[in-house]
C-alpha positions as CSV (number, residue, x, y, z in Angstrom):
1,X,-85.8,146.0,-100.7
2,X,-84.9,143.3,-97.8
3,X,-81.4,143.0,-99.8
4,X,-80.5,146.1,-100.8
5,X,-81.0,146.9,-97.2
6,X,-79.5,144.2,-95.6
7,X,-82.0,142.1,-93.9
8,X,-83.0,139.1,-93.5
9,X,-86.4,138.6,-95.0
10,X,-88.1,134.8,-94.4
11,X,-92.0,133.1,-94.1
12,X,-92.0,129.9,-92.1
13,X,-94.8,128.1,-90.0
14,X,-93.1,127.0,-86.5
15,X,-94.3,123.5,-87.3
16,X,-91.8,123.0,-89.9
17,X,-89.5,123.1,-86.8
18,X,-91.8,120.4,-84.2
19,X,-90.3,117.1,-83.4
20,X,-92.7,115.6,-84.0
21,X,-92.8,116.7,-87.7
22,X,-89.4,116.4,-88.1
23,X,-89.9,112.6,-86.8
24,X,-92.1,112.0,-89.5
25,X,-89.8,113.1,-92.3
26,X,-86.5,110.8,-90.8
27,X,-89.1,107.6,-90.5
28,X,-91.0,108.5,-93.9
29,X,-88.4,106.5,-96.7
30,X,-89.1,103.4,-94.0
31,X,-92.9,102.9,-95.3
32,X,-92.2,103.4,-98.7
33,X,-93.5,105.0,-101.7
34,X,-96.6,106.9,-100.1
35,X,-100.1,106.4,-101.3
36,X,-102.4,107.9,-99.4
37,X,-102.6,110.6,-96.4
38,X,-105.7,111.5,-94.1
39,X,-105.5,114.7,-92.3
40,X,-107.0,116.3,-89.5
41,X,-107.0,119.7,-88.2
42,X,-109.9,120.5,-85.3
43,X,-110.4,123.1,-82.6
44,X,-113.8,123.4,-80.9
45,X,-115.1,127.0,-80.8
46,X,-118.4,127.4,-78.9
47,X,-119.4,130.3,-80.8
48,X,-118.7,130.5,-84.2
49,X,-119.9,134.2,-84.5
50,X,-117.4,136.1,-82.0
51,X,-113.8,136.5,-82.0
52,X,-111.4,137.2,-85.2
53,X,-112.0,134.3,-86.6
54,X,-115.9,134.9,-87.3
55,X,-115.1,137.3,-89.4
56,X,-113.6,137.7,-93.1
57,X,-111.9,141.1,-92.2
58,X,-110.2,140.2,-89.6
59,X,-108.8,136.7,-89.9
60,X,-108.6,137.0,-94.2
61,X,-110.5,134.0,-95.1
62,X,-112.1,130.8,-93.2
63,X,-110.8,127.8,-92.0
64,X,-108.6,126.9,-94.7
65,X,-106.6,130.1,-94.5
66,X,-106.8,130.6,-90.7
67,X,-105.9,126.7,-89.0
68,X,-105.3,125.2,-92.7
69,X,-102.5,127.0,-93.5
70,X,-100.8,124.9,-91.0
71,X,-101.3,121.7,-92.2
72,X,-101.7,122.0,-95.7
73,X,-97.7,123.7,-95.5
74,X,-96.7,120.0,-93.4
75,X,-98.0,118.4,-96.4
76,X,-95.9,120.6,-98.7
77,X,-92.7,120.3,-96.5
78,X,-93.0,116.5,-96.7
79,X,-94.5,116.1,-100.3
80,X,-93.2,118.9,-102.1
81,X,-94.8,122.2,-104.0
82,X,-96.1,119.6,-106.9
83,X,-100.3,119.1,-106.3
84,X,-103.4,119.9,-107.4
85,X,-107.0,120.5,-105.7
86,X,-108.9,117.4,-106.8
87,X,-112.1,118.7,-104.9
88,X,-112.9,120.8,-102.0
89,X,-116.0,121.9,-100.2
90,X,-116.2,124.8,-97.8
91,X,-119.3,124.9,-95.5
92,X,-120.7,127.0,-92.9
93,X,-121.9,124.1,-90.3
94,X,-124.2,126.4,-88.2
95,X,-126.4,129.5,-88.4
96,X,-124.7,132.7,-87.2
97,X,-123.7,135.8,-88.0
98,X,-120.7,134.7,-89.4
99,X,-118.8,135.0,-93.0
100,X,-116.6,132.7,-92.9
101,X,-116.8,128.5,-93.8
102,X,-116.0,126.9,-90.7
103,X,-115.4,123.2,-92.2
104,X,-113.3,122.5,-95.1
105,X,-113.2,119.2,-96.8
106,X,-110.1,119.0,-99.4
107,X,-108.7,116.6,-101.6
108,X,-105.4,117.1,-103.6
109,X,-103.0,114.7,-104.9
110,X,-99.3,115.3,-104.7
111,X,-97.3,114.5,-107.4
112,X,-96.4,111.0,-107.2
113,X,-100.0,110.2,-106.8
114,X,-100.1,110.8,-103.3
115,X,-103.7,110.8,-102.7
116,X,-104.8,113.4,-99.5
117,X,-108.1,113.9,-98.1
118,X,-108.1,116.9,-95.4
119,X,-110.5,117.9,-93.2
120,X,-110.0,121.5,-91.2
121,X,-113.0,122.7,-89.1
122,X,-113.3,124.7,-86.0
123,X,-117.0,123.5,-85.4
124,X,-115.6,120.3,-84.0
125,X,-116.8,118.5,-80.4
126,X,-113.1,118.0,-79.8
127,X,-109.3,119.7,-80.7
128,X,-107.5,117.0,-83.2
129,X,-104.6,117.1,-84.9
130,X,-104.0,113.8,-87.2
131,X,-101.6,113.2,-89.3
132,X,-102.2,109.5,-91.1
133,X,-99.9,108.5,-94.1
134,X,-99.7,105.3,-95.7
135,X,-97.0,104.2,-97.6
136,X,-96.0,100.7,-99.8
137,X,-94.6,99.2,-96.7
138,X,-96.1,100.7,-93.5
139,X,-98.2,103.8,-92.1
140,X,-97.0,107.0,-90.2
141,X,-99.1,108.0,-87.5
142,X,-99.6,111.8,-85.8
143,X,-101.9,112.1,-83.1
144,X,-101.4,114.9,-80.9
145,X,-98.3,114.4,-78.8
146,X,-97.1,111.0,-80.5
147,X,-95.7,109.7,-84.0
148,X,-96.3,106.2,-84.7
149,X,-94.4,104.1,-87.0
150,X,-95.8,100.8,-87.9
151,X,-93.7,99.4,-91.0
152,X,-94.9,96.2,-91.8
153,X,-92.5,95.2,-94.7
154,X,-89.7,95.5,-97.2
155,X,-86.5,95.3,-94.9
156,X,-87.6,97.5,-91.7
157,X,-90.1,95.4,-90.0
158,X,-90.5,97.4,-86.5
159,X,-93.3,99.2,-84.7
160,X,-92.1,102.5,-82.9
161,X,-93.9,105.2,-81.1
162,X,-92.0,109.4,-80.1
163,X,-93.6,110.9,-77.9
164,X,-92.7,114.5,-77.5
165,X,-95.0,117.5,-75.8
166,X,-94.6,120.8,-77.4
167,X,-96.0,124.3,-77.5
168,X,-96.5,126.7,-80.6
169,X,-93.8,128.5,-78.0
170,X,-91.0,125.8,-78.4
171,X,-91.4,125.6,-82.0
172,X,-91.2,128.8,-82.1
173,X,-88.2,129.3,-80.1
174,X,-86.7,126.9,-82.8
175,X,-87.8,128.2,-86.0
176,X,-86.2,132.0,-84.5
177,X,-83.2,130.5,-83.7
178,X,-83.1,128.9,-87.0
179,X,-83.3,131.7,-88.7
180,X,-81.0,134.2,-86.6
181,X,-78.4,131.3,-87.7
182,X,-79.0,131.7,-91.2
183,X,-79.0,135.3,-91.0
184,X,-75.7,134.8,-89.3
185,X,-73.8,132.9,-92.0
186,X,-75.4,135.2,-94.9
């Protein structure tokens, strides 16, 4: 309908569009042929039961689909479409009237054998966002407002740290300008 009518029709995350992220995927051939990844996604919510996300109806699922989303389509945009859920466990931490899991612990490997363990929860003591991956020759660091590269061997022997401060706001700002360009040349 969106072509027959002439418009441009598009899903994207705004974090495909961070620095930081975008960082990762220009340093990521420098460690190599990745092995493992450990991900971290955590926002502290006093009160599980109130808001939108309490509630299956309003937010459309639990953790995974609410603050997962966002990292699990990182892991796609660097790894590719090609995985499969290895294990997961969803859990409701805390008593509450609540329908929702609040904590999600997954693990899938990515084609290549890229083995990643996730861990999503908004029952957390503190707001993280981690991003570890470890490659054949070095490890790629996210923490917050910082990539840090560590390779430690092949030919690129360095250690470097980006720092870059951003709001969901610049990214977005980005990812709508990206796509008003695309629009434009269609």
């Amino acid at each position: 309908l969106a072509e027959k009518a002439g418009v441009l029709l598009g899903i994207s995350a705004q974090r495909r569009f961070s620095k930081r992220y975008l960082r990762i995927k220009e340093w990521l051939p420098t460690i190599g042929r990745v092995t493992a990844v450990h991900a971290s996604e955590k926002i502290v919510v006093k009160d599980l039961a109130e808001g939108w996300r309490a509630s299956k109806s309003a937010s459309g699922g639990g953790v995974v689909l609410d603050m997962g989303y966002h990292m699990l389509d990182q892991l796609i945009g660097l790894f590719g479409g090609e995985f499969e859920q290895v294990a997961a466990k969803l859990l409701k931490t805390r008593d509450g009237e609540y329908d929702v899991e609040d904590t999600a612990h997954i693990h899938i490997a990515f084609s290549g054998g890229i083995q990643t363990n996730i861990i999503l929860s908004r029952a957390g003591s503190e707001q993280e966002e981690l991003l570890e991956i470890i490659g054949q020759y070095g490890v790629l660091k996210l923490s917050e407002d910082k990539v840090t590269l560590t390779a430690t061997g092949g030919s690129d022997i360095r250690s470097e740290v980006f720092y870059c401060e951003e709001s969901s706001t610049d990214m977005l700002k980005v990812l709508f300008s990206s796509f008003l360009k695309q629009g434009a040349t269609e």
